[in-house]
Chimera marker file (.cmm) of the C-alpha trace (Angstrom):
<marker_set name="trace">
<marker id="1" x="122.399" y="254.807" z="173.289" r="1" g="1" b="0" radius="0.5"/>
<marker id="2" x="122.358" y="254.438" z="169.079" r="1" g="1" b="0" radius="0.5"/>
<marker id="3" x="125.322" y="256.391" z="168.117" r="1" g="1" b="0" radius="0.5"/>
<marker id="4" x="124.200" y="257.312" z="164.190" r="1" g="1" b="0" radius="0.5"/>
<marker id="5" x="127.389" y="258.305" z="162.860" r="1" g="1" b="0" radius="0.5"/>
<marker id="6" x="128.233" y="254.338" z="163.111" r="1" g="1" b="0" radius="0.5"/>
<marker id="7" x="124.845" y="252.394" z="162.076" r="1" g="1" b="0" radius="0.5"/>
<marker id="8" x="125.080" y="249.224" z="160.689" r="1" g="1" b="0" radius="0.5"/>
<marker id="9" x="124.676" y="248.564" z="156.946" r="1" g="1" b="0" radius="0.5"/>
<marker id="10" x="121.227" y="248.164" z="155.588" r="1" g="1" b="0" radius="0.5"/>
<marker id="11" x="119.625" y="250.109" z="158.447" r="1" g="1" b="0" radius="0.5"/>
<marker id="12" x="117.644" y="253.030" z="158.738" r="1" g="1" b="0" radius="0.5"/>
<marker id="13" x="116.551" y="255.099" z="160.914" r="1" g="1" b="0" radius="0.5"/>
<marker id="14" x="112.620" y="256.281" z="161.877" r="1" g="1" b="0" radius="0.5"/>
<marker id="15" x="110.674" y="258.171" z="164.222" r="1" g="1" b="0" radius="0.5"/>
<marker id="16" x="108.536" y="255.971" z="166.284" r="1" g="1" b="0" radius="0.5"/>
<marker id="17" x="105.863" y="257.177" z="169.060" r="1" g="1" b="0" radius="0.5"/>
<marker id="18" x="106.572" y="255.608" z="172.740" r="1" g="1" b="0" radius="0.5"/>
<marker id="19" x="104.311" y="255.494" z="175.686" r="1" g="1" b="0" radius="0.5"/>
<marker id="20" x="105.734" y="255.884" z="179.064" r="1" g="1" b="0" radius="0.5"/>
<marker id="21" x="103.840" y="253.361" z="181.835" r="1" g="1" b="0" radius="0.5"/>
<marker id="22" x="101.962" y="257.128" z="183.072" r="1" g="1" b="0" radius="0.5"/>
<marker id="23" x="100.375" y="257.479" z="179.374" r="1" g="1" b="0" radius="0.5"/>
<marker id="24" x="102.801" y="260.291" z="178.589" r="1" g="1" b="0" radius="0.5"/>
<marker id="25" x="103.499" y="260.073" z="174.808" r="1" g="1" b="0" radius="0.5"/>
<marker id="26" x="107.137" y="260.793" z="173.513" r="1" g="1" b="0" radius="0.5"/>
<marker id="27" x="108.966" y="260.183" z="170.437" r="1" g="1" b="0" radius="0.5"/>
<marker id="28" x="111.930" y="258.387" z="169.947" r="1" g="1" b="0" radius="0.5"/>
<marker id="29" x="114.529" y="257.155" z="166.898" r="1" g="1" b="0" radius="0.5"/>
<marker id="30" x="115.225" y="253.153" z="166.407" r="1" g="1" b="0" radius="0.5"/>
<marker id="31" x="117.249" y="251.695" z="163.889" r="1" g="1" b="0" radius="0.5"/>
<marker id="32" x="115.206" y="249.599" z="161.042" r="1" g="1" b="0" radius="0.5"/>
<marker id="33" x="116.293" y="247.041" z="158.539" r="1" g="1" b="0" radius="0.5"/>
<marker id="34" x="116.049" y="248.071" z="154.346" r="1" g="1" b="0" radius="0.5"/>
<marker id="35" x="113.758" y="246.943" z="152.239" r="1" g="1" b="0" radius="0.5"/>
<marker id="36" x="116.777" y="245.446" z="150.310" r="1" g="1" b="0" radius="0.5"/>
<marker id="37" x="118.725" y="243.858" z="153.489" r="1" g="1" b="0" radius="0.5"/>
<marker id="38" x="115.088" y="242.306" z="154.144" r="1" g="1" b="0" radius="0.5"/>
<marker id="39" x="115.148" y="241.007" z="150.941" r="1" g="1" b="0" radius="0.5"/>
<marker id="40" x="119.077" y="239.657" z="151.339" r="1" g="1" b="0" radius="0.5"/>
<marker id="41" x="118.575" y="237.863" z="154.415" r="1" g="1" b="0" radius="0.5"/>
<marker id="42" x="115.520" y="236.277" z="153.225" r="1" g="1" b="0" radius="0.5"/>
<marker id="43" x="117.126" y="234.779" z="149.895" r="1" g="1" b="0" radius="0.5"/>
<marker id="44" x="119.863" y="233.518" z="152.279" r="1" g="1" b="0" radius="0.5"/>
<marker id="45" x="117.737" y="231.765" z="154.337" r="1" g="1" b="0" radius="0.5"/>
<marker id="46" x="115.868" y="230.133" z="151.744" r="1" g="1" b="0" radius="0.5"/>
<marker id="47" x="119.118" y="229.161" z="150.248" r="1" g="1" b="0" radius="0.5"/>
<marker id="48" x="120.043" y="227.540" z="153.784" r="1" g="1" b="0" radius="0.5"/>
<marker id="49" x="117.325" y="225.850" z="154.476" r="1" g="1" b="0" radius="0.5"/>
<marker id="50" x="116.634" y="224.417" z="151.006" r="1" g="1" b="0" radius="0.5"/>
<marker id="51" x="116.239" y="220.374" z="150.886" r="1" g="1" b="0" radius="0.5"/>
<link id1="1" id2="2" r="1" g="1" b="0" radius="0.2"/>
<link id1="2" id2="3" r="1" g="1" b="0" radius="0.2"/>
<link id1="3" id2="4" r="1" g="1" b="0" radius="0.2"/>
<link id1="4" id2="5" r="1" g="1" b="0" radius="0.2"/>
<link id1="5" id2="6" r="1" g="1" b="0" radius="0.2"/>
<link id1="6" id2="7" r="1" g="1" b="0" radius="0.2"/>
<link id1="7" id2="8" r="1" g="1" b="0" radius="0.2"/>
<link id1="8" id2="9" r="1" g="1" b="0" radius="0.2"/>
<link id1="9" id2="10" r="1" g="1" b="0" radius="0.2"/>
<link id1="10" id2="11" r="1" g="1" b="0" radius="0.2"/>
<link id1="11" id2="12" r="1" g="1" b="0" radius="0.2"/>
<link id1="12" id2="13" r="1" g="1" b="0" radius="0.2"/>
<link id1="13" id2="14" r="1" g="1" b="0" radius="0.2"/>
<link id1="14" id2="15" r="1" g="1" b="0" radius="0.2"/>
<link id1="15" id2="16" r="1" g="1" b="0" radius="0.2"/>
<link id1="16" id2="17" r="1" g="1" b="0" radius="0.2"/>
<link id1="17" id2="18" r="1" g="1" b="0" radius="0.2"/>
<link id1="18" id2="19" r="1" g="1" b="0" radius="0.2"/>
<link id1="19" id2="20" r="1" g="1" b="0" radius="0.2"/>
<link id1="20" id2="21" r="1" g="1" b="0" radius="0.2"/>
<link id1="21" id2="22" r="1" g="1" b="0" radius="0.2"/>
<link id1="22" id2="23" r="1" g="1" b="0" radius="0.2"/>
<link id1="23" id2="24" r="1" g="1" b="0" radius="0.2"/>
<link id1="24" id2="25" r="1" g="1" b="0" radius="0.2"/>
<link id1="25" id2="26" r="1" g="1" b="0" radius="0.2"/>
<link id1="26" id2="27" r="1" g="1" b="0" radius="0.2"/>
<link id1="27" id2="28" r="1" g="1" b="0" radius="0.2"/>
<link id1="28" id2="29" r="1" g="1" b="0" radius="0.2"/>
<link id1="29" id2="30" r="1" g="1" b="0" radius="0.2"/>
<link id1="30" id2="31" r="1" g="1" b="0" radius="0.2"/>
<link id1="31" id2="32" r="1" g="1" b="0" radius="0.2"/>
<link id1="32" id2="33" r="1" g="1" b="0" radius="0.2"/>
<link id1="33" id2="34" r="1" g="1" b="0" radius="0.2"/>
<link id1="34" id2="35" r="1" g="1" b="0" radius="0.2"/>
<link id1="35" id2="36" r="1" g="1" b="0" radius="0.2"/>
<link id1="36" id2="37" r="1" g="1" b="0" radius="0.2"/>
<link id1="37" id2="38" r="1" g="1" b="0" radius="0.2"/>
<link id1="38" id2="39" r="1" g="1" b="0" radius="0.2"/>
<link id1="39" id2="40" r="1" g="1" b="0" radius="0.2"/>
<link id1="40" id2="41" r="1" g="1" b="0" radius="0.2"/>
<link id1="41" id2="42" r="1" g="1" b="0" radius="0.2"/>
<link id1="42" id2="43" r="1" g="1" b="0" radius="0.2"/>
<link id1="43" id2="44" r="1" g="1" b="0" radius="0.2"/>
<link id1="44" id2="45" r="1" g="1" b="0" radius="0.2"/>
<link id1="45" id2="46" r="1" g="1" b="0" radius="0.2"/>
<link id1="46" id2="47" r="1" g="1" b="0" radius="0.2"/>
<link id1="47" id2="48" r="1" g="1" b="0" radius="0.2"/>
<link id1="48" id2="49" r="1" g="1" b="0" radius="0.2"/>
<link id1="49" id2="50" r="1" g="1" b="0" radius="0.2"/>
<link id1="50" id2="51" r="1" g="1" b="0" radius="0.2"/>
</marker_set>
């Protein structure tokens, strides 16, 4: 269980729709990276694997 009083930094959070394996549709919460984290870890990574 997310507890959302303690999510990461650079996360959000968003509604998502979730089928169960019986077709009934429910909606749930999930944590998502920012735009700007996205961004971060990307530069990073092209810094790291730079020749």
């Amino acid at each position: 269980m997310i507890d959302f009083h303690l999510s990461w930094p650079g996360m959000h959070h968003r509604k998502t729709r979730e089928q169960t394996s019986t077709g009934k549709v429910y909606y749930t919460t999930k944590q998502w990276l920012t735009k700007k984290a996205e961004c971060h870890i990307r530069e990073v990574v092209k810094e790291r694997l730079a020749p």
